[in-house]
C-alpha positions in Angstrom: 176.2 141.9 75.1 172.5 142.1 75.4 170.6 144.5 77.4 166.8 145.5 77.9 165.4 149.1 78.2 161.8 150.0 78.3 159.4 152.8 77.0 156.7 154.5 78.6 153.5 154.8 76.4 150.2 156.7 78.1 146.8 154.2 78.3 144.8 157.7 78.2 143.2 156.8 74.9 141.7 154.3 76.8 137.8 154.4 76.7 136.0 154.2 80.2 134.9 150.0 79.7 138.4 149.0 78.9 139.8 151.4 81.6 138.2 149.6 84.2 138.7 146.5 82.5 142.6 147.5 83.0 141.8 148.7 86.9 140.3 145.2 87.7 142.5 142.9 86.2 145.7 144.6 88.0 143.8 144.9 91.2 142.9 140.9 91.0 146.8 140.2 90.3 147.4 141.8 93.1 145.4 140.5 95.7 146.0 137.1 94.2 149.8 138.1 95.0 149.4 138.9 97.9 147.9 136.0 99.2 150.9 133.8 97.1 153.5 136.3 99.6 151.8 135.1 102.3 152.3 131.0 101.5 156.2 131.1 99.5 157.7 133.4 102.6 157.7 130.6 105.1 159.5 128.5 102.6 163.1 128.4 102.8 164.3 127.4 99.7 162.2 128.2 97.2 162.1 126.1 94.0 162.7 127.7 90.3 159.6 126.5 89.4 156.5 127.5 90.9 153.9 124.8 90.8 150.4 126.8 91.2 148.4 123.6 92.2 150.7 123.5 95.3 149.4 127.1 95.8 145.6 128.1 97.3 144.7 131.3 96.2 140.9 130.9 96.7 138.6 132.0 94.8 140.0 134.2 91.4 138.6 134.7 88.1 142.8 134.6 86.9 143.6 132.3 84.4 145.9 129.2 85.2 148.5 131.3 82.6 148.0 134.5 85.1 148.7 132.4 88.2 151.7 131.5 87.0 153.0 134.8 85.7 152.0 136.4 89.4 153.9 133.1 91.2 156.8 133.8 89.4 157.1 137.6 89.9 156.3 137.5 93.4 159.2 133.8 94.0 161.8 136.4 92.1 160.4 139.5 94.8 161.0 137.1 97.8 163.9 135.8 96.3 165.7 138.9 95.9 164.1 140.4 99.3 166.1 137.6 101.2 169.5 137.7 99.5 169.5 141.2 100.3 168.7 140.7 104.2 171.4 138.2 103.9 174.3 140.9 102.1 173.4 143.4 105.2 173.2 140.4 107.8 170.0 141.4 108.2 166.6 139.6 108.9 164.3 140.1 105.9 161.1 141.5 106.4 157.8 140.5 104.3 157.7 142.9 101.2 154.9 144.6 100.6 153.4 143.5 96.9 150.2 145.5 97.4 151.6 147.9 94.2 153.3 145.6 92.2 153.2 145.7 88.6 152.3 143.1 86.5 154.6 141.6 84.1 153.7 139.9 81.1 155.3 137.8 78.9 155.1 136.8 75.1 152.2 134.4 76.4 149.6 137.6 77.1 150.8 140.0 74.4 150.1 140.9 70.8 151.0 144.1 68.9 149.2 145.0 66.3 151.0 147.8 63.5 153.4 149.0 65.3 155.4 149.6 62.0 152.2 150.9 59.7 150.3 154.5 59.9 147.1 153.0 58.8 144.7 155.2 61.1 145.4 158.2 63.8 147.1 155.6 66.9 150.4 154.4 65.7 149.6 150.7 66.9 147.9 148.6 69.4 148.4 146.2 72.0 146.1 143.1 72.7 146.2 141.3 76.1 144.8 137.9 76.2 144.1 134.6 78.5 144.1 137.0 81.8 141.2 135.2 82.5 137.4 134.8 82.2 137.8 135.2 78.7 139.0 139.0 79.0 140.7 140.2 75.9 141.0 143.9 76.0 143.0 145.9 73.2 143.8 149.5 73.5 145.6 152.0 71.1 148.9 153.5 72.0 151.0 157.1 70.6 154.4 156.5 69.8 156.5 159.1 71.8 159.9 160.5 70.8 161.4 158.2 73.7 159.6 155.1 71.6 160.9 156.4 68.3 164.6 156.7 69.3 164.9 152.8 71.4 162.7 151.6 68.2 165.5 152.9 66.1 168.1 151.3 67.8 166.8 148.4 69.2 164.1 144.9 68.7 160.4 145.4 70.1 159.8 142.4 72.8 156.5 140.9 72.9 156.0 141.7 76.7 154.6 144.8 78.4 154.4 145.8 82.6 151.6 147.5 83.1 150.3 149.8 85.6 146.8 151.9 86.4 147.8 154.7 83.8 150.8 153.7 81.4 152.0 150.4 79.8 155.8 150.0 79.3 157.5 148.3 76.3 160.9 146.4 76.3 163.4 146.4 73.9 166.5 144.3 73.0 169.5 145.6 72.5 172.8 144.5 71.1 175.9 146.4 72.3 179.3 145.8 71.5 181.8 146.5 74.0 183.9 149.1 73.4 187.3 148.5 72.3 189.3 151.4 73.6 191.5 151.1 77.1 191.3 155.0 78.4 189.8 154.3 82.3 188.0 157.7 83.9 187.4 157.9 87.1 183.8 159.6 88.5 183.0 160.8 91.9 179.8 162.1 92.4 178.3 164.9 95.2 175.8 167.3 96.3 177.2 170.5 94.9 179.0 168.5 91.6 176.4 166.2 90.5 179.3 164.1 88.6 183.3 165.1 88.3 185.8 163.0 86.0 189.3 162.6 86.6 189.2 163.7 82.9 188.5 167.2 84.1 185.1 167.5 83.3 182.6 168.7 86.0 179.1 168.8 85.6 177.2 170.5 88.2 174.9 173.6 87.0 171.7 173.4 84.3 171.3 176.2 81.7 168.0 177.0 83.9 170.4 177.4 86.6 169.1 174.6 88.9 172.0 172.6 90.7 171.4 169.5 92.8 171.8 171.3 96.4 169.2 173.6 95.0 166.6 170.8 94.6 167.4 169.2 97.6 167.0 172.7 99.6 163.8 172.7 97.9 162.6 169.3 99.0 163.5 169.9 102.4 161.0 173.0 102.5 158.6 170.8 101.2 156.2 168.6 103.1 156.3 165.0 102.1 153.3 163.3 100.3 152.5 166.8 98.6 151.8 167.7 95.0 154.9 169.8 95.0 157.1 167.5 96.9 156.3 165.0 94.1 156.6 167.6 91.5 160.5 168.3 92.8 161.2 164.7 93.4 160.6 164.4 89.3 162.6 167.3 88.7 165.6 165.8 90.6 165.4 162.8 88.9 165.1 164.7 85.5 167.9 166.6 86.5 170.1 163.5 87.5 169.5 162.0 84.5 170.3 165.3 82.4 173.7 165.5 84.0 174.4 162.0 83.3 173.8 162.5 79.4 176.3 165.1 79.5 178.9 162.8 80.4 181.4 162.7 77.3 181.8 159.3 76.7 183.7 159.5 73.8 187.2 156.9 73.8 186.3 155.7 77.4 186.7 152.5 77.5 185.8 151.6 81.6 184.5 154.3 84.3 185.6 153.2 87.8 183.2 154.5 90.4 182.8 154.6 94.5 181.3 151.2 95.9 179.0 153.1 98.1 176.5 151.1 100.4 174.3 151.7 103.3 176.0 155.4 103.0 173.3 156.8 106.0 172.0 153.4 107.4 171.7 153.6 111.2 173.0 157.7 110.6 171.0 160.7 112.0 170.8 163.3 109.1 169.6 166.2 108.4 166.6 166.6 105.4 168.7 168.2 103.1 171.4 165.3 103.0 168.7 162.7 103.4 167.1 163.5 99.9 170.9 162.9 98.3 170.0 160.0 96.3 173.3 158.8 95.1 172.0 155.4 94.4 170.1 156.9 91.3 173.2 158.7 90.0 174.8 155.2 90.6 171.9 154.0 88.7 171.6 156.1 85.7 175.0 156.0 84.9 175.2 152.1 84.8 172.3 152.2 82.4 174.3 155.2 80.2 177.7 152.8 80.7 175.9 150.1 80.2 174.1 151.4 76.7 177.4 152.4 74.9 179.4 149.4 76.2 181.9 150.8 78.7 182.6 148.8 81.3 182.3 150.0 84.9 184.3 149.1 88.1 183.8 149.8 91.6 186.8 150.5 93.8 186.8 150.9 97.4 186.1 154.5 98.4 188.4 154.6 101.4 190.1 157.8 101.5 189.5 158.9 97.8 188.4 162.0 99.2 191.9 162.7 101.7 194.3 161.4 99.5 196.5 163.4 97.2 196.4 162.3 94.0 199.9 163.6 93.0 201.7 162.5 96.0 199.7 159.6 97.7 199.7 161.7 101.0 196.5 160.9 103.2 195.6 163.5 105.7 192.0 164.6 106.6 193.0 168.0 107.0 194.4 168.6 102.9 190.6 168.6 102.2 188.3 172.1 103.4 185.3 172.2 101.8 185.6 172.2 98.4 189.1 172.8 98.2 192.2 170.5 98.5 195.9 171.4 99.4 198.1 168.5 100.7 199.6 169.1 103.6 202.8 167.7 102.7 203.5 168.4 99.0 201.3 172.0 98.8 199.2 170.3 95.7 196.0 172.1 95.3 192.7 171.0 93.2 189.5 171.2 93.2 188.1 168.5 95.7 186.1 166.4 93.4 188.2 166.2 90.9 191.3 165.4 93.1 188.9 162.4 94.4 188.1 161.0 91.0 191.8 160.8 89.9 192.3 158.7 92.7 189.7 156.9 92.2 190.8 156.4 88.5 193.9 155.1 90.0 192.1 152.3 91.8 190.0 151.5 88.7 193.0 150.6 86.8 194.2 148.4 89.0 191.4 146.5 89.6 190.8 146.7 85.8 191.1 143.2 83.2 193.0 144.3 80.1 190.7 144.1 77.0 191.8 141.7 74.5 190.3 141.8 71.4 188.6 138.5 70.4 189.8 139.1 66.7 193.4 138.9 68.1 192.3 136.0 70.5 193.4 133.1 68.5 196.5 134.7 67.9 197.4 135.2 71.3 196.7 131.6 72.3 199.6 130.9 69.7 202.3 133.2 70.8 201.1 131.4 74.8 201.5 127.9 73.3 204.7 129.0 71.5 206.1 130.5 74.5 205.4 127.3 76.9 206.9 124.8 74.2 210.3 126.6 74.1 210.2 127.7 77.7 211.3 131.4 76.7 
């Protein structure tokens, strides 16, 4: 299985020419972008191949190769914008691509010793055929996030790049697990992540807990420096408590298929900066990573159910605590929840099979259907 992370590198070292050099050319891509929103929204099916002399952008100093990299970024935006106003019966509304970033392909990039220490930067990346005959190359510092996805994975010749950082993609080549042992998760506000394997994870050694950050957010007025400043230490937070998940003989996590959890909901601040879709996401990309596989079961009841009994009564849970009203079983909430949602992972679960033991298994089918056994 092959899977892409990326790396964030600073453009800082940047001198003030090339800076603006940077500034200009992602401000052109976007406006052109913009302007290509405007024309492929009315379109209803759009084709896989964007044909930029169909297109009129006006008057750009983007190169024919740029045009079509910004055509093609902003087809897969619309693209995706409208399947998802489908999913929620929904009519789509015109994204906004006034931020996007730009995405550039094998076609733009060169880097330049990456793998040599031949002077103070640790490498460079040149950008070409943006256009006008811009070429602008800027060193880069290797950062301990680089050193450890260059370790394990292939450097791709393809960068996004934004106003102030330029992120590099690497390819990876993960081997799914071959162990059968299915854990069930269920995340929360006050346990940031509980396993049916016992393991809760829920307070930092600095002793910040999720409802702690979210408290703090909801003093906080939105926009500010220190709203932003606890919005990155939530998600710093999230992604620390994800890493201390033990993955260790899991084969498959099965999670809650939450969706649209608050849509058309009145709640209060504190609940509204619960961002379980980035727990979701960060521990896909962990899953993901080590090569566990990850199913989503209904999450009906996980929470009333009594995972020892099968009992279902709203009143067995109070808080944090469970006691089933019929059999007296008592557990910590969370936990209770991710055993039962454990239960539903295995069933909707397809046993591994090993492909070394494939073949042999095809036999012992054939075998069994020519004798009729």
């Amino acid at each position: 299985m092959k899977i892409v992370r990326s790396t964030k590198l600073s453009l800082k070292f940047l001198n003030k020419q090339k800076r603006e050099q940077v500034h200009l050319f992602i401000d052109e891509y976007r406006r052109v972008g913009q302007i290509i929103c405007d024309q492929l929204w009315n379109i209803q099916q759009l084709p896989k191949f964007i044909d930029i002399k169909t297109l009129n952008v006006g008057e750009t100093w983007l190169g024919n190769t740029s045009l079509q990299c910004v055509a093609k970024q902003i087809s897969a935006i619309i693209k995706g914008t409208k399947k998802s106003g489908r999913a929620l019966n929904k009519i789509p509304t015109k994204p906004n691509v006034q931020e996007i970033q730009p995405e550039l392909d094998a076609r733009f990039i060169t880097l330049i010793n990456f793998d040599k220490n031949e002077s103070s930067f640790d490498g460079w990346v040149s950008l070409r055929c943006l256009g006008n005959k811009l070429k602008i190359i800027f060193p880069l510092k290797k950062t301990k996030h680089f050193n450890k996805l260059s370790s394990k994975g292939i450097l791709r010749n393809c960068v996004r790049l934004t106003k102030k950082d330029v992120h590099l993609m690497f390819d990876f080549e993960v081997e799914r697990t071959t162990s059968q042992n299915n854990v069930g998760i269920d995340i929360g506000i006050v346990n940031v992540v509980s396993l049916s394997s016992d393991q809760v994870i829920s307070k930092h050694p600095h002793k910040w807990t999720l409802s702690k950050i979210l408290q703090k957010l909801s003093r906080q007025k939105k926009g500010s420096k220190n709203f932003k400043q606890t919005q990155d230490l939530r998600e710093n937070f999230i992604g620390w408590s994800i890493n201390k998940i033990n993955f260790d003989n899991i084969g498959s996590v099965s999670i809650e298929n939450i969706k649209d959890l608050r849509h058309g909901k009145k709640c209060d601040r504190f609940r509204s900066h619960w961002t379980y879709t980035q727990i979701f996401n960060r521990l896909n990309m962990k899953a993901e990573s080590l090569g566990v596989q990850v199913t989503k079961v209904d999450p009906r009841n996980t929470s009333r159910k009594c995972s020892k009994c099968g009992e279902i009564d709203k009143y067995s849970r109070k808080g944090k605590k469970f006691k089933c009203t019929k059999c007296g079983f008592e557990l910590d909430a969370d936990l209770n929840a991710s055993k039962n949602i454990k239960f539903l992972g295995r069933e909707n679960t397809i046993p591994y099979v090993d492909e070394n033991n494939l073949e042999r298994l095809n036999c012992l089918c054939s075998l069994v259907n020519k004798h009729n056994f």
